[in-house]
N, C-alpha and C positions, 0 to 999 in steps of 0.2 A: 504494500500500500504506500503511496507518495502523499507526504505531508504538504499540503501548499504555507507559504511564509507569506503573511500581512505585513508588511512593512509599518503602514500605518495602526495594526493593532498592536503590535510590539512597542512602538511609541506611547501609545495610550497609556499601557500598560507601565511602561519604564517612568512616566510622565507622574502616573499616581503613585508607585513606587517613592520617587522623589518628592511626592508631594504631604505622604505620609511619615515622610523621615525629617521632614520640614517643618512638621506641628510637632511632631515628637522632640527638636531642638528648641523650639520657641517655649513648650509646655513644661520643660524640663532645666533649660536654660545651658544645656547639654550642646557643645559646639557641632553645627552641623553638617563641618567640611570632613570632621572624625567619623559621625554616625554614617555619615554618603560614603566614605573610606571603606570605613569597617566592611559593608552592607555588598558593596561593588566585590573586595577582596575575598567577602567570603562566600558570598554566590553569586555574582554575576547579577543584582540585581532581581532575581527569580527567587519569587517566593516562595516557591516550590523544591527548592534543590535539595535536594536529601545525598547523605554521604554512604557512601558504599560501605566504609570500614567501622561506624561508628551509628549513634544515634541520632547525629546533629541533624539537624532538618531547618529549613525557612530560613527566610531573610540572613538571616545574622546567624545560621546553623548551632542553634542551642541544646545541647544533648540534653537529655529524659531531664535527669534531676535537676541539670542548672536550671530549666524551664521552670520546672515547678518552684523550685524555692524564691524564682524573685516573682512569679504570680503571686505566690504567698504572700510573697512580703509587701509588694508592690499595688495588686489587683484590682483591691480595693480604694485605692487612691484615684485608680484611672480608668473608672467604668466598668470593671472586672470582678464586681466583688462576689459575683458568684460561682467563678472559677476559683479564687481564695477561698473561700468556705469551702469549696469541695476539695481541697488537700490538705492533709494534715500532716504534723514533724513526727517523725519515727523515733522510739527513745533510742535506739541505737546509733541513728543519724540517718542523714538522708529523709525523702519526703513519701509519701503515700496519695493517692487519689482515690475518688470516689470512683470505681467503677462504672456506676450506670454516667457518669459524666467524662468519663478519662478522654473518650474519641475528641469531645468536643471541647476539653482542655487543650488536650495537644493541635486540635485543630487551629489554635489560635497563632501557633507559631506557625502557621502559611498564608497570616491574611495580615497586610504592610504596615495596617496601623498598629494591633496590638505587639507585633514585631517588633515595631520600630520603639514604642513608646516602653517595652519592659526594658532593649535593649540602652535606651538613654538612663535609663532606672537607675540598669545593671552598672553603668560605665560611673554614674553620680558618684554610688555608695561607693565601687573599687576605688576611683580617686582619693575620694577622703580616705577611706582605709589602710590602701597604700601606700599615699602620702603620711600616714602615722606611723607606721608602721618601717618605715624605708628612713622618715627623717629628712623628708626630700619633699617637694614640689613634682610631680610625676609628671611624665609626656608621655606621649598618642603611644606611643609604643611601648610604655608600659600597660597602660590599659588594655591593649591589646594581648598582651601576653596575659591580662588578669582573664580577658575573654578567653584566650585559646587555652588557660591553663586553670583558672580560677583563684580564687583571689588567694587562697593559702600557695598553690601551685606556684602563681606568682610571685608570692613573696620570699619565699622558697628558692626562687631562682632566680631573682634579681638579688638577694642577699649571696648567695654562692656564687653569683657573677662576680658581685665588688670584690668578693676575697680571693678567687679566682676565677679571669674571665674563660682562661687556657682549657678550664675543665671536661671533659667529655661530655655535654647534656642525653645523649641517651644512657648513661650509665646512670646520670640523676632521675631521668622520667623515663623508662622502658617502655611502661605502659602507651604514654603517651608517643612514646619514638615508634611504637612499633606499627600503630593509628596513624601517623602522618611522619611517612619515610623521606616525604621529598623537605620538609622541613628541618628534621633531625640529620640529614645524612645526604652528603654531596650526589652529584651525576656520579659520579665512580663507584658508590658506595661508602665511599670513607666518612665515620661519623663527625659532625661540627662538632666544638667547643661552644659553650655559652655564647660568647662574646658575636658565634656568628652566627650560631640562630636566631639572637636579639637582633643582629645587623639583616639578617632572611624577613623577621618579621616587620621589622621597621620599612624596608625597601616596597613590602607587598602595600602598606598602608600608604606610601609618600608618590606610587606608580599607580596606586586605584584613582586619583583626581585627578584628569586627565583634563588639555584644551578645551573638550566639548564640551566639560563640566564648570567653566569656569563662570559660565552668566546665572547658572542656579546657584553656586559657592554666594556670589556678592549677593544675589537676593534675598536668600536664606540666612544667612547669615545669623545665628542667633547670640552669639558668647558675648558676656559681659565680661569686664574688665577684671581681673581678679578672681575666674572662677577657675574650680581645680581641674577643668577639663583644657587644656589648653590646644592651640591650635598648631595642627599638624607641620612636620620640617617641611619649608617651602611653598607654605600656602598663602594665600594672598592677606596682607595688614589691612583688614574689613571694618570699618565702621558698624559699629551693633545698630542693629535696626528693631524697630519693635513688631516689624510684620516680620513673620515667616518668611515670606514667601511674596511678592508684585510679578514675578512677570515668569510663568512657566512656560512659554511659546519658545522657547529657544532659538529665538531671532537672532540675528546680528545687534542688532540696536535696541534699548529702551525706549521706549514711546516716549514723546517731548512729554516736561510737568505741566504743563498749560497748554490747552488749545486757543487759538482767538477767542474762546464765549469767554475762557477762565477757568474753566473746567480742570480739576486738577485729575490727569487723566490714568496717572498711575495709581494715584490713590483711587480712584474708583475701580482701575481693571483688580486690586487688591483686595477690594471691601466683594466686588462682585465674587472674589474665587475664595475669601474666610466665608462667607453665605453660604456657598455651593457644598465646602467643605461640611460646616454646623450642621446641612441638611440630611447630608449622607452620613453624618455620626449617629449611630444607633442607640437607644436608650439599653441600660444593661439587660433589661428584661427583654427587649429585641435579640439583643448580641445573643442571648444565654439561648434563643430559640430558633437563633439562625445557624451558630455552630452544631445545636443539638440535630438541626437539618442534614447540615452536610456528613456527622456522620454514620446518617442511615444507609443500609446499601443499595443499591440501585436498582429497580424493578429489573428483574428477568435475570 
């Protein structure tokens, strides 16, 4: 069978992608050239990417339990709070779910916005965390290694960096070396040190924001001055904006501030696309009854 490709449904799609990861930096205050980074590096933009070797899935490829525990923690802050209720802390660690709800828990990490909005949550708490913990002010590429490793994994292996960077990192993480070979262990095979797996992961985040990306970067724009999410090595010095988001057409050019009437016309195509957004935001009891949809099976 031959797949036809929509060019223009692919847009659509990449378009809300980005436009979901653009309320989740506004709402969070969560820099949004990191979240676009992160999002691009680790699946391509497709909410749907699932990993062959692991559990990760969606957006931001969050395995089983890291999902559940920042739903837990998070969920109910951001429209979700009936996927928090349905997970509970295990006394031995680790989380548990409700069963008759588990499909349409996990279902949540393949739809942009709650993706995007745990994943700014997740990046909040690991900055402060890390940032205590480290004694440091942290960057993009820390966070990312608290994403790809978790935040004790994290701390874990940026402390064992400082002291030696030389070290073999899959001697330190097996588990995780043996889950993602092309990160722990050269084209030869020969395993990296710390110091160049951090330099592997840095590089994947600073090549995810690319030319095409740079007229949603200045839009979006969400980071205020002094927060612990800081903005990625070589990304553009953006003025903080209080919109999300003006102008997702990916034009050449921003529409002049004034037309002849006076009309301030960005502000308007702005105020027209936070509407648009509010409208398509589901109330929880919708959300809880549309995930519960999706994971019924399919007639026949």
């Amino acid at each position: 069978m031959t797949l036809s490709f929509n060019p223009s449904s692919y847009t659509q799609a990449s378009d809300q992608v980005r436009a979901a990861i653009g309320q989740a930096a506004q709402t969070t205050g969560v820099n949004f050239s990191y979240l676009l980074a992160q999002a691009k590096s680790e699946s391509g933009l497709n909410p749907n990417a699932k990993a062959a070797s692991s559990s990760a899935t969606g957006l931001y490829q969050f395995l089983d339990q890291s999902w559940l525990g920042v739903v837990k923690q998070h969920g109910a802050q951001y429209g979700l709070g009936w996927a928090a209720n349905a997970i509970t802390a295990r006394k031995g660690g680790g989380y548990a779910v409700d069963p008759s709800l588990k499909d349409a828990v996990f279902a949540l990490r393949q739809q942009p916005g709650p993706a995007a909005m745990m994943a700014a949550a997740y990046a909040s708490d690991n900055a402060a965390n890390l940032g205590q913990a480290l004694g440091r002010q942290v960057n993009g590429t820390d966070l990312y290694m608290a994403h790809f490793l978790g935040l004790g994994g994290a701390t874990k292996f940026l402390r064992a960096q400082c002291t030696n960077g030389g070290a073999c990192a899959a001697s330190l993480f097996p588990q995780e070396a043996r889950a993602n070979r092309s990160i722990f262990y050269d084209k030869d095979g020969s395993p990296r040190s710390l110091d160049q797996v951090y330099a592997v992961m840095g590089r994947k985040l600073d090549h995810a924001v690319d030319g095409s990306d740079s007229a949603t970067v200045q839009s979006a724009q969400a980071l205020t001055p002094g927060s612990l999410v800081p903005s990625l090595p070589g990304a553009p010095d953006l003025t903080p904006t209080p919109l999300a988001y003006a102008d997702m057409s990916g034009g050449d050019s921003a529409p002049s501030a004034e037309d002849p009437a006076g009309v301030d016309i960005s502000q308007m195509l702005a105020t027209i696309e936070q509407n648009r957004l509010n409208m398509l935001k589901p109330t929880p009891a919708q959300a809880k009854l549309a995930y519960l949809m999706l994971s019924l099976p399919s007639p026949g």
